[in-house]
N, C-alpha and C positions, 0 to 999 in steps of 0.2 A: 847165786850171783852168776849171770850172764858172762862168760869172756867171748875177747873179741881179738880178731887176728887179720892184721893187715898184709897181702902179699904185693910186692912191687914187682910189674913185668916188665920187662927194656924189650923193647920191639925197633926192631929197625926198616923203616920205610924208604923207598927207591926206587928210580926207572931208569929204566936204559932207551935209547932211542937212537935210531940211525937210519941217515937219510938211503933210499933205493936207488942201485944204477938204475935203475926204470920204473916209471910210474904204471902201478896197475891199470887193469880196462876201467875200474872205480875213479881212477885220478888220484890215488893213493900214492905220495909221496912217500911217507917214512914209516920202518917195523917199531914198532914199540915195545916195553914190557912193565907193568908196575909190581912191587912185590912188596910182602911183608915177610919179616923174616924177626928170629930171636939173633942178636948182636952174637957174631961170629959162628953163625949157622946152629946157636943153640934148640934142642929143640923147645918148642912153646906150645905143641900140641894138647898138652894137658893143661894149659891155663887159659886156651882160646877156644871157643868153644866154634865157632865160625869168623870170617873174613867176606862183609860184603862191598863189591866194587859197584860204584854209584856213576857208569859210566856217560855219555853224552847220549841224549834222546836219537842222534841220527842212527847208533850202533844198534844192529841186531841183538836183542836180549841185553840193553843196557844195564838193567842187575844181575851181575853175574856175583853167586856164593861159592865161598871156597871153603868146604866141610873138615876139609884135611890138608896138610900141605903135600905141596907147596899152595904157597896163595898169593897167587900170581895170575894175572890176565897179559895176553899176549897178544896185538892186535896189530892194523896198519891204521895209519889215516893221512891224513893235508895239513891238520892245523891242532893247535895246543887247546885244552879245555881243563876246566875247573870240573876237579874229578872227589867227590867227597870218598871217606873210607870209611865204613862202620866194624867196628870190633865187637865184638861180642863175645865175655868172659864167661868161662865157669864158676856159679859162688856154689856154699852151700845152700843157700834159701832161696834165693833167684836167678834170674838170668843179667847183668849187666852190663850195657853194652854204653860205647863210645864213637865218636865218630871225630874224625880230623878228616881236613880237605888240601889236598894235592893241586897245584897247579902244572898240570902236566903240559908243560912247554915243548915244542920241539923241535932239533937244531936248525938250522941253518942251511940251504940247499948249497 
């Protein structure tokens, strides 16, 4: 008889964002940062097997993987974009992965 073993991971997802006293030579108004993290900086390294950032087609290397933490992208830009996140878990038999979507807004000049 087969058993089976469910693990729940709490991940906590966020960005910070803040507008530049000066716009870059790009026209780059504001620093950015989006992150995944385990709720109260647990770690999660052994239940995540990777972190991919599904960033906007204008950005250099728009998929950016994060192997190891942190898993974080740090960026500037102008304007907010629909930013997907893929998770990618460790099982014992496969690899499974999820993906939620960020609407990375950004404040106000």
């Amino acid at each position: 008889m087969a058993s089976s073993c469910a693990v729940q991971v709490k991940l906590e997802l966020g960005h910070r964002a803040q507008v530049r006293k000066k716009p870059t030579v790009e026209g780059f108004t504001h620093d950015w940062m989006v992150f995944v993290r385990g709720p109260e900086h647990s770690n999660i390294q052994h239940f995540v097997e990777k972190v991919v950032f599904h960033l906007h087609e204008s950005f250099p290397r728009p998929k950016r993987v994060c192997k190891d933490p942190p898993y974080k992208v740090e960026e500037s830009g102008y304007a907010g974009f629909i930013l997907p996140i893929e998770f990618c878990f460790f099982t014992p038999t496969s690899r499974t992965s999820t993906t939620l979507t960020k609407n990375q807004q950004q404040p106000d000049s």
